[in-house]
N, C-alpha and C positions, 0 to 999 in steps of 0.2 A: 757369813752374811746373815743378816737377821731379819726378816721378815717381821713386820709392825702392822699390828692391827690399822696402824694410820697409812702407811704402805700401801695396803691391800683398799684403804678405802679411797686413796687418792688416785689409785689405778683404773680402781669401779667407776670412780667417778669421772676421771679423764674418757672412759668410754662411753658413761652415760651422757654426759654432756659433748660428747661428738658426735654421739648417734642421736640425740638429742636437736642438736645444729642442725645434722647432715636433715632427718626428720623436716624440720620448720622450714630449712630451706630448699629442700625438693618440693613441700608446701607451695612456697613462696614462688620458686620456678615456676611449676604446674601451673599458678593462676598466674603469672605474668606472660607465659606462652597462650594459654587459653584467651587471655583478654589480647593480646598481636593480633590471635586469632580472628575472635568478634570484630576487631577493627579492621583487621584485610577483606573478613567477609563484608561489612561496611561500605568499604571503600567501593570492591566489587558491586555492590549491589547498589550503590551511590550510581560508580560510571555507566550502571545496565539501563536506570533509568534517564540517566542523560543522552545516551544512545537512544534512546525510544522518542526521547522527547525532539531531541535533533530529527528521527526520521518521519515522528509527526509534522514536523514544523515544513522537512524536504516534501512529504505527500502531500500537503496542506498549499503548497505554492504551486507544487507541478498539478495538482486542479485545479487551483487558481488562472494559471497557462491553459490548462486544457480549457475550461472556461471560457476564457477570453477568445481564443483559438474558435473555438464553437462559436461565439457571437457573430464573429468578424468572417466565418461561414455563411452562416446563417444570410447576414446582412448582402454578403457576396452575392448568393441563391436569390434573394430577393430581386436586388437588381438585377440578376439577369431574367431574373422572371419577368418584370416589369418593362426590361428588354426586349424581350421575345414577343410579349404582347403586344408588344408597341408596334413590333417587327410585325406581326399575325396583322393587324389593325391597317398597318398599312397597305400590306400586299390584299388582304381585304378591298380595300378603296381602290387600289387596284385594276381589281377583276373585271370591272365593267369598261374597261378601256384598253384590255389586251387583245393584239390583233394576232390570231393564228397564221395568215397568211406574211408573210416575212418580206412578200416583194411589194405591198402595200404602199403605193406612196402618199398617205395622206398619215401616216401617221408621225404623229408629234413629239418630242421628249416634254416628261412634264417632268416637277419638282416635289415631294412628297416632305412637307414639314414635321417636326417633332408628334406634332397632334394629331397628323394622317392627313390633313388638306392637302388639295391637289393644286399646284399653281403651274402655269405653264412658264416652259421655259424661253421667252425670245432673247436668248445670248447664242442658242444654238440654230444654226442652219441646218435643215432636213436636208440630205442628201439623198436622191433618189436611187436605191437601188438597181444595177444595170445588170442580167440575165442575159 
């Protein structure tokens, strides 16, 4: 067997050009994994802000509700305030025409309007209390 200077360099060279290859394409690998990479981190960092944005959107409405909720408190509070005074106003008007004495027969049913006027009532018969 004869060994050739062409031999020995088609041999060198079969190695050099596969470690050559093997080189460029571990290359080639390397940045096509690293760029997967950049892009999964991406994607990640894409859905982190759509999550933020979606939970801005859910806080953004549930004060919106709260909001609302508090109005329609609010407004509740009023009218019953408005209520109550009306109530206070009347029992006001009232006072000058309440008898302590309970066996009283002279006293009258009257009628107390939304605006605290007193009107008497003749629908009702005074029934005199009997002791």
């Amino acid at each position: 067997m004869e060994i050739t200077f062409d031999s020995i360099i088609s041999v060198i060279g079969m190695f050099l050009s596969g470690s050559a290859g093997a080189f460029f394409t571990w290359r080639w690998q390397r940045r096509k994994v690293k760029a997967e990479a950049e892009i999964e981190e991406q994607d990640y960092y894409q859905q982190m802000m759509k999550d933020i944005a979606d939970d801005r959107d859910y806080y953004k409405q549930e004060r919106n509700d709260y909001r609302q909720a508090l109005r329609s408190y609010d407004e509740r509070i009023e009218d019953l305030e408005r209520k109550v005074a009306r109530n206070g106003r009347m029992v006001e008007s009232m006072r000058p025409f309440m008898c302590a004495n309970l066996a009283c027969k002279l006293r009258q049913r009257v009628v107390i309007s939304e605006e605290g006027t007193l009107k008497q009532d003749n629908d009702y018969e005074s029934k005199p209390t009997t002791d």
